[in-house]
NUZA-6412 format. One record per residue (C-alpha): residue number from 1; residue in one letter; x, y, z. Coordinates in steps of 0.001 Angstrom, whole numbers, always signed. Layout:
N
<num: NUM; residu: A; east: X; north: Y; up: Z> .
...
//
This chain:
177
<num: 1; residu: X; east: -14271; north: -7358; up: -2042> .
<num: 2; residu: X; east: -10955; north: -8481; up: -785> .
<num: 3; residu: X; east: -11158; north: -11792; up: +1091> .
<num: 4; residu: X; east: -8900; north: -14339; up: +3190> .
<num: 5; residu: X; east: -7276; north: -16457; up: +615> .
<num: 6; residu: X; east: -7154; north: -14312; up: -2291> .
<num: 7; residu: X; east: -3895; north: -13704; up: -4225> .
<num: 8; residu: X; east: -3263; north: -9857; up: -6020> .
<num: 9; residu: X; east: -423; north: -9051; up: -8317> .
<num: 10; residu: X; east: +588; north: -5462; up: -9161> .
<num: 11; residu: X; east: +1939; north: -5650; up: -13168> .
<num: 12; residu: X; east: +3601; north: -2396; up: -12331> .
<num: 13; residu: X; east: +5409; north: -3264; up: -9728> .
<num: 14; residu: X; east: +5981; north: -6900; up: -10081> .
<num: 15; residu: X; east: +4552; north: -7164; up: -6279> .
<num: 16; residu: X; east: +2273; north: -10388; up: -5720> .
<num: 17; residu: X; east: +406; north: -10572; up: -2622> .
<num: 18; residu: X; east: -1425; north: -13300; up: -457> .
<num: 19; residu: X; east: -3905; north: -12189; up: +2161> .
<num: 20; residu: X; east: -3643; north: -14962; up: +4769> .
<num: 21; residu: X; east: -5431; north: -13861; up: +8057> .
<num: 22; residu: X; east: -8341; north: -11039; up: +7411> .
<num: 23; residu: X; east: -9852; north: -10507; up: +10409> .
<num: 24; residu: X; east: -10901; north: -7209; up: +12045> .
<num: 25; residu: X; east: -8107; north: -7490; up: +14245> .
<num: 26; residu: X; east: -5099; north: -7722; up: +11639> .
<num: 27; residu: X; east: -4326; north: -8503; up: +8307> .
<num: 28; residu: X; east: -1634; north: -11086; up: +7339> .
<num: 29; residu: X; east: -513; north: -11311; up: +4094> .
<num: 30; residu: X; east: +2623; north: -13028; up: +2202> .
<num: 31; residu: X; east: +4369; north: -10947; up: -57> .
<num: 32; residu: X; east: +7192; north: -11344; up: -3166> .
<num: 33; residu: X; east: +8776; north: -8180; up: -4147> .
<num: 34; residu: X; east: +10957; north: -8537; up: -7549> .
<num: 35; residu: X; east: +14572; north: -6463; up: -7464> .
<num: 36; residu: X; east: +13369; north: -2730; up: -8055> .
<num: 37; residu: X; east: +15508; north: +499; up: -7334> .
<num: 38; residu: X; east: +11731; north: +2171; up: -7411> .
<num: 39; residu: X; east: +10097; north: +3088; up: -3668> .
<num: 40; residu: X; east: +6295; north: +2454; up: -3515> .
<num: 41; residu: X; east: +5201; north: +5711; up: -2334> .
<num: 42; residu: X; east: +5987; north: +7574; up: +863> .
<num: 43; residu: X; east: +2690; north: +6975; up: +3254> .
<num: 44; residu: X; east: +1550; north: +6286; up: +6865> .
<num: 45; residu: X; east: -696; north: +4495; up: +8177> .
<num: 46; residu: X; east: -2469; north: +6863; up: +10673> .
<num: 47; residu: X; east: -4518; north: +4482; up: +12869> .
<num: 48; residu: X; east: -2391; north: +838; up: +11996> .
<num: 49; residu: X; east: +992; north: -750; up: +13472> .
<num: 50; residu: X; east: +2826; north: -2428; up: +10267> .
<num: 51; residu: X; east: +5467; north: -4580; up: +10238> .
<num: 52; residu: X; east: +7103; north: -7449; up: +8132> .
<num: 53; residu: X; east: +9217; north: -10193; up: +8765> .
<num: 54; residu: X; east: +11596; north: -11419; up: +5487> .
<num: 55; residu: X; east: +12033; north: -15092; up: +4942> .
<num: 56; residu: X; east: +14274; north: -14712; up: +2061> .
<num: 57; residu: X; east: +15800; north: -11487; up: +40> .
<num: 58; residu: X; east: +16093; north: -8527; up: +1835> .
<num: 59; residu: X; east: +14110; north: -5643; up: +1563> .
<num: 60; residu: X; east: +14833; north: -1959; up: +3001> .
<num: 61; residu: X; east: +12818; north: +219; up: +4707> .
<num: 62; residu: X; east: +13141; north: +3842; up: +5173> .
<num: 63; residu: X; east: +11048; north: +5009; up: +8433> .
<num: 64; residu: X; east: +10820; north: +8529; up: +9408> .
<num: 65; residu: X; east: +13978; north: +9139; up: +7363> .
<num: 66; residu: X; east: +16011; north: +6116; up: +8324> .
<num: 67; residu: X; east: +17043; north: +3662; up: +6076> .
<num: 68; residu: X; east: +17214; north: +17; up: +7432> .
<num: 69; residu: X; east: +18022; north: -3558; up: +5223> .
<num: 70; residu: X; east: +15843; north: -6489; up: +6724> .
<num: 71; residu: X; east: +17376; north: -9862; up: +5364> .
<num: 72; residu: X; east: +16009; north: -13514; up: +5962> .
<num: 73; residu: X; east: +14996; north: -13500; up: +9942> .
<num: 74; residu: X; east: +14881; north: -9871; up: +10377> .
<num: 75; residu: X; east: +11369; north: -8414; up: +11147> .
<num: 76; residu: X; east: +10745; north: -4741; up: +11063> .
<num: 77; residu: X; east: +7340; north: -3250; up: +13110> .
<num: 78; residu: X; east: +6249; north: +214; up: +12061> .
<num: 79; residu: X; east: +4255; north: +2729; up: +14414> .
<num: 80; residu: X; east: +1300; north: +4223; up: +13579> .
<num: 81; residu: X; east: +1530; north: +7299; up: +12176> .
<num: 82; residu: X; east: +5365; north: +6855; up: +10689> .
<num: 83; residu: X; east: +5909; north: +7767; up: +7572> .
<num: 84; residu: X; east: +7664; north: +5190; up: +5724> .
<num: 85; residu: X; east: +8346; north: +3611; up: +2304> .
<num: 86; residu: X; east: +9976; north: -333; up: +1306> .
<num: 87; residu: X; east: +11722; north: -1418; up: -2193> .
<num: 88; residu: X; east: +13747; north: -4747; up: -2510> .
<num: 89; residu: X; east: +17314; north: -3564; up: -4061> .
<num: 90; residu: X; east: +18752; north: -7017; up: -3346> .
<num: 91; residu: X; east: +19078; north: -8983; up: -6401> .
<num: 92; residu: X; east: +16811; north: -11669; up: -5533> .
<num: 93; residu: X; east: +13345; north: -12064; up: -5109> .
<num: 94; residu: X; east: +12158; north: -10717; up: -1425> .
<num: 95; residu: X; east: +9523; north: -12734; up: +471> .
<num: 96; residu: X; east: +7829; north: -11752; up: +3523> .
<num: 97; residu: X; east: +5223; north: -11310; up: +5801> .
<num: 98; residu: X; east: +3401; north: -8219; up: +6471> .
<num: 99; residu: X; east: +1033; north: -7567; up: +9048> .
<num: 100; residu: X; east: -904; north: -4372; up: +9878> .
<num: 101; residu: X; east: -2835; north: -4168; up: +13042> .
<num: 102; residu: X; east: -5960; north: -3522; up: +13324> .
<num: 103; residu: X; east: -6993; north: -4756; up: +9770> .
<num: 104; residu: X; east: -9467; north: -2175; up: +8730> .
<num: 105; residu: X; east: -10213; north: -1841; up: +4831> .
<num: 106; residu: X; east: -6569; north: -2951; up: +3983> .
<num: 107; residu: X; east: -7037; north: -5647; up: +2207> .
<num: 108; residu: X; east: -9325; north: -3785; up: -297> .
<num: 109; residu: X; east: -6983; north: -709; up: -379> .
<num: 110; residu: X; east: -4522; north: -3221; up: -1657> .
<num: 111; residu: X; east: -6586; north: -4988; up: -4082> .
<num: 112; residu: X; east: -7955; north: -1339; up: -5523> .
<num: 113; residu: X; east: -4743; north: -322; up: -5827> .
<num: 114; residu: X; east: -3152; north: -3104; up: -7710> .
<num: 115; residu: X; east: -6769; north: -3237; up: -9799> .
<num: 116; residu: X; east: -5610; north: +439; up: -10703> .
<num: 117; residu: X; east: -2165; north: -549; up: -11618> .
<num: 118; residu: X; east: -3075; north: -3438; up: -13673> .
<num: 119; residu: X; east: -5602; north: -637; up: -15695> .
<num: 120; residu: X; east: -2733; north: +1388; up: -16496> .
<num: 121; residu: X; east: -4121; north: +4008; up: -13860> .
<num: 122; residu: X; east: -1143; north: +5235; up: -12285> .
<num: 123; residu: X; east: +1780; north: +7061; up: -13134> .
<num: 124; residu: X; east: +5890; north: +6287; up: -12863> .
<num: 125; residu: X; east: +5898; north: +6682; up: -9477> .
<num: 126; residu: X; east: +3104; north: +4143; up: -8475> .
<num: 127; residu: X; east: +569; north: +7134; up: -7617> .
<num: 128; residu: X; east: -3021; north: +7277; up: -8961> .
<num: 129; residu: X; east: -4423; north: +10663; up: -10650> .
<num: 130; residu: X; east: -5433; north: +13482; up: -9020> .
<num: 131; residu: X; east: -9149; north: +12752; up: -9595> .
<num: 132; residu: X; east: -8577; north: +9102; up: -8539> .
<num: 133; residu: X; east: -7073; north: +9967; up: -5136> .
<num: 134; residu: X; east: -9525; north: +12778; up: -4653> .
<num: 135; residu: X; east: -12591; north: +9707; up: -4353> .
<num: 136; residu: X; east: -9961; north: +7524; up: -2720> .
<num: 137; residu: X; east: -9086; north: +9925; up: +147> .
<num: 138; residu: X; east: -12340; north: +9668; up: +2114> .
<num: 139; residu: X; east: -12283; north: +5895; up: +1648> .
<num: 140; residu: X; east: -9158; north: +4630; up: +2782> .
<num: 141; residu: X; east: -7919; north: +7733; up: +4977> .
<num: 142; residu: X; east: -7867; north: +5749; up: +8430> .
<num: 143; residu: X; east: -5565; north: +3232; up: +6737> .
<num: 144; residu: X; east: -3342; north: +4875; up: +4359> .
<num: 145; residu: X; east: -2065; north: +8578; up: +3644> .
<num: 146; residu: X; east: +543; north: +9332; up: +1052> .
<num: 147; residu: X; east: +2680; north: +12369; up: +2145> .
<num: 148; residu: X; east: +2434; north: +14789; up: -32> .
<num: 149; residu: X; east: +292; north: +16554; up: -612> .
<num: 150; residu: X; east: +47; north: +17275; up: +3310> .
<num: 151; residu: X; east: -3155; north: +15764; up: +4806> .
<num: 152; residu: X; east: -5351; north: +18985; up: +5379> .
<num: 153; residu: X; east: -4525; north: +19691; up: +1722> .
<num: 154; residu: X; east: -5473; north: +16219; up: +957> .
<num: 155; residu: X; east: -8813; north: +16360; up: +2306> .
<num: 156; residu: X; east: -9384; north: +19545; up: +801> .
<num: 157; residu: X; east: -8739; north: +18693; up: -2866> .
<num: 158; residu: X; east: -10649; north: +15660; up: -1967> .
<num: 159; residu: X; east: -13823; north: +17645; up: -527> .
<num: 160; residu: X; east: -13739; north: +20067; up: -3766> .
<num: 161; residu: X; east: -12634; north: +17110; up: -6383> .
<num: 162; residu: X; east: -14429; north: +14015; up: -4983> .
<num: 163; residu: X; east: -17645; north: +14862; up: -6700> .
<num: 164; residu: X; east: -16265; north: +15448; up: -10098> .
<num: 165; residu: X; east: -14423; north: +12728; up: -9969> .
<num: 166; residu: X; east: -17510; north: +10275; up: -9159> .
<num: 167; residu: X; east: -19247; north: +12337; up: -11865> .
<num: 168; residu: X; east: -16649; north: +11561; up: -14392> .
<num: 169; residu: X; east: -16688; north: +7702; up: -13623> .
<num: 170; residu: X; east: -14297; north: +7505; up: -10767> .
<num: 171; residu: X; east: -14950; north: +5042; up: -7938> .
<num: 172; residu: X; east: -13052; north: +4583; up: -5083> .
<num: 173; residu: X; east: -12893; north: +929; up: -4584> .
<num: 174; residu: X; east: -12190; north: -1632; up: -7815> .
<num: 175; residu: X; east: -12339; north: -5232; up: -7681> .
<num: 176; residu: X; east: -9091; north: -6994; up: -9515> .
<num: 177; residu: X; east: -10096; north: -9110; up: -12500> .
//
């Protein structure tokens, strides 16, 4: 279970994370983001405000189709609901902070997903399987939806694949190592 404190690193990404404040109310974390021309995937988070603030790098942001370069000072906040996506394409390392308000299950969405990526479990573009996503929908759905497939779709796959999934050895949360 992710806690206050604890430090993740995604091998497949490079990303290392630092979950500072992990309260109910918001999660704080520090982030370093290595040079990448790769997106993480295009999501929202439905019910959560996001944001970061760089402290050194840059790193840009596309939200609801606009791009936008935050450098050293800048801050970014992110509604609810927008559908965005980050990379660092700077050639430095990017540091930040990143906040999403309120916290929910965050932290461990993080921390299963970099657990996943250290296993080798997703593919080129930083997504899980099918199977994997169809246990990890009902999970983490109030704090993070990938865009495609659409939602309803989403929850459908997930309703009809879930259980096979679990069957075959799929779980929806992993602990890091």
């Amino acid at each position: 279970m992710a806690h206050q404190g604890q430090s993740i690193h995604n091998p497949d990404t490079g990303q290392r994370m630092t979950f500072m404040t992990l309260t109910e109310d918001a999660l704080e974390l520090t982030s370093a983001n290595p040079p990448t021309e790769r997106a993480e995937p295009r999501h929202m988070h439905p019910n959560q405000e996001s944001g970061a603030h760089v402290h050194s790098g840059c790193l840009t942001f596309e939200v609801e189709g606009e791009e936008r370069r935050v450098g050293p000072g800048g801050s970014i906040t992110i509604p609810a609901g927008a559908v965005h996506t980050f990379w660092n394409q700077g050639p430095e390392e990017a540091h930040s902070t990143q906040s999403f308000r309120p916290a929910l299950r965050t932290a461990e969405f993080f921390e299963t997903y970099f657990a996943l990526a250290a296993s080798g479990e997703v593919d080129d573009e930083g997504m899980p399987g099918l199977l994997q996503l169809a246990v990890m929908v009902p999970e983490f759905g109030d704090e993070m939806r990938v865009t495609r497939p659409p939602w309803p779709l989403q929850r459908v796959l997930a309703a009809v694949l879930g259980p096979i999934g679990r069957r075959r050895g799929y779980r929806a949360t992993r602990e890091l190592a």
